[in-house]
N, C-alpha and C positions, 0 to 999 in steps of 0.2 A: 615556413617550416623547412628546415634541412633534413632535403631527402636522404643524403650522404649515411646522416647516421641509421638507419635504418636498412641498409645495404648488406651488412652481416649477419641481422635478423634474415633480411629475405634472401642470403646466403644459406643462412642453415635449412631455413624449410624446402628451397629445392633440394640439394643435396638429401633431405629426408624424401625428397619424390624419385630423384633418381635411383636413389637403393630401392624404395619400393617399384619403382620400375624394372627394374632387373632384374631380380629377384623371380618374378614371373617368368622373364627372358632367359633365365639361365635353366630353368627348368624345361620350358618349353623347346631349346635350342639339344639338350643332352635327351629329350624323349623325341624329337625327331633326328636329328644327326651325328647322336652319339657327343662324349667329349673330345672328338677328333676333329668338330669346327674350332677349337681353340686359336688357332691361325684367323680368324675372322675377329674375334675379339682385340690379337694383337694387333692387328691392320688399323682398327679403328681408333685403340688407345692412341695408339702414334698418330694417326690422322688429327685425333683430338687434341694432340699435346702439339702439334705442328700450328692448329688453327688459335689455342691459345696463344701461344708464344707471340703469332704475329699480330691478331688482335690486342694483346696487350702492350706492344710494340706502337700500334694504334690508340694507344691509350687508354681504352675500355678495360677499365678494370674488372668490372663486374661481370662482361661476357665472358675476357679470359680465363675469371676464374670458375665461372661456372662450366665452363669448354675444359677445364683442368678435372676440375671434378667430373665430370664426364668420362676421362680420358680413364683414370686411375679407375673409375666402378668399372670402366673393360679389361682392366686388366685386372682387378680385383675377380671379375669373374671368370678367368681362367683357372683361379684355384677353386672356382664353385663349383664348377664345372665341374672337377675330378671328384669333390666333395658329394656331389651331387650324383655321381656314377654308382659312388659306396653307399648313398643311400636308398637308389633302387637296388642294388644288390641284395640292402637288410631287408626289402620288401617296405619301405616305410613309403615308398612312389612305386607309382605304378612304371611298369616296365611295359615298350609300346611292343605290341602282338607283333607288328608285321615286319621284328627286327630278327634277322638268325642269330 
Protein backbone atom coordinates (compact mmCIF):
# COMPACT_ATOMS: atom_id res chain seq x y z
CA UNK A 1 0.00 0.00 0.00
CA UNK A 2 1.30 3.57 -0.91
CA UNK A 3 1.24 5.54 1.90
CA UNK A 4 2.08 8.65 -0.12
CA UNK A 5 -1.44 8.91 -1.38
CA UNK A 6 -3.02 9.17 1.66
CA UNK A 7 -0.78 12.30 2.93
CA UNK A 8 -3.38 14.85 1.79
CA UNK A 9 -6.18 13.18 3.44
CA UNK A 10 -4.21 13.18 6.63
CA UNK A 11 -3.24 16.71 5.67
CA UNK A 12 -6.70 17.92 5.70
CA UNK A 13 -7.65 16.33 9.10
CA UNK A 14 -4.79 17.99 10.98
CA UNK A 15 -5.22 21.28 9.69
CA UNK A 16 -9.15 20.58 10.83
CA UNK A 17 -7.30 19.83 14.48
CA UNK A 18 -5.29 22.80 14.18
CA UNK A 19 -8.22 25.46 13.64
CA UNK A 20 -10.00 23.47 16.26
CA UNK A 21 -7.15 24.00 18.40
CA UNK A 22 -6.88 27.61 18.24
CA UNK A 23 -9.91 28.53 18.14
CA UNK A 24 -10.02 27.73 22.14
CA UNK A 25 -6.38 29.56 22.18
CA UNK A 26 -7.49 32.65 20.62
CA UNK A 27 -10.28 32.97 23.13
CA UNK A 28 -8.50 32.06 26.06
CA UNK A 29 -5.22 34.13 25.12
CA UNK A 30 -7.80 37.81 24.54
CA UNK A 31 -9.73 36.86 28.19
CA UNK A 32 -6.48 36.75 29.80
CA UNK A 33 -4.11 39.18 27.90
CA UNK A 34 -6.16 41.15 26.09
CA UNK A 35 -5.54 41.52 22.02
CA UNK A 36 -2.44 43.15 22.85
CA UNK A 37 -0.47 39.46 22.94
CA UNK A 38 -0.79 39.71 19.19
CA UNK A 39 3.06 39.98 18.95
CA UNK A 40 3.19 36.47 20.30
CA UNK A 41 1.27 35.04 17.63
CA UNK A 42 3.49 36.95 15.08
CA UNK A 43 6.73 35.37 16.65
CA UNK A 44 5.45 31.94 16.26
CA UNK A 45 3.97 32.25 12.73
CA UNK A 46 7.54 33.16 11.51
CA UNK A 47 9.11 30.75 13.86
CA UNK A 48 6.73 28.27 12.16
CA UNK A 49 7.33 29.35 8.64
CA UNK A 50 11.20 29.40 9.36
CA UNK A 51 11.00 25.71 10.70
CA UNK A 52 9.09 24.81 7.52
CA UNK A 53 11.06 26.11 4.99
CA UNK A 54 14.00 24.32 6.43
CA UNK A 55 12.42 20.92 7.06
CA UNK A 56 11.28 20.97 3.66
CA UNK A 57 14.56 21.98 2.42
CA UNK A 58 15.19 18.48 4.32
CA UNK A 59 12.83 16.97 2.28
CA UNK A 60 9.80 16.13 4.60
CA UNK A 61 7.11 17.22 2.99
CA UNK A 62 4.54 16.37 5.05
CA UNK A 63 6.12 18.00 8.23
CA UNK A 64 6.83 21.13 6.37
CA UNK A 65 3.60 21.43 5.42
CA UNK A 66 1.98 20.86 8.28
CA UNK A 67 4.62 23.44 10.34
CA UNK A 68 3.14 25.77 7.33
CA UNK A 69 -0.25 25.28 8.38
CA UNK A 70 0.68 26.01 11.63
CA UNK A 71 2.47 28.94 10.86
CA UNK A 72 -0.49 30.77 8.87
CA UNK A 73 -3.47 29.51 11.83
CA UNK A 74 -0.88 32.15 14.12
CA UNK A 75 -1.24 34.55 12.10
CA UNK A 76 -4.73 33.83 11.13
CA UNK A 77 -5.29 34.49 14.65
CA UNK A 78 -4.21 37.77 14.92
CA UNK A 79 -7.28 38.87 13.05
CA UNK A 80 -9.32 36.60 15.77
CA UNK A 81 -7.87 38.10 18.14
CA UNK A 82 -9.34 41.55 17.36
CA UNK A 83 -12.39 39.74 16.13
CA UNK A 84 -12.76 38.24 19.28
CA UNK A 85 -12.28 41.68 21.42
CA UNK A 86 -15.65 42.92 19.35
CA UNK A 87 -17.29 39.93 20.48
CA UNK A 88 -16.84 40.34 24.29
CA UNK A 89 -17.64 43.85 23.65
CA UNK A 90 -21.27 42.58 22.10
CA UNK A 91 -21.41 40.52 25.52
CA UNK A 92 -21.62 37.36 23.22
CA UNK A 93 -17.98 36.08 25.80
CA UNK A 94 -17.56 36.77 28.71
CA UNK A 95 -15.41 39.59 29.74
CA UNK A 96 -12.63 38.45 32.45
CA UNK A 97 -13.59 40.55 36.03
CA UNK A 98 -10.27 41.15 37.00
CA UNK A 99 -9.46 43.37 33.73
CA UNK A 100 -9.95 47.49 34.26
Amino acid sequence: MDWNAFLGILLGLCSFAVIGVFHPIVIKAEYYFTEKCWPVFLVAGIAFCIGSYFIGRAGNFFFSTLLAIVAFSCFWSIKELKEQTERVEKGWFPKNPNRK
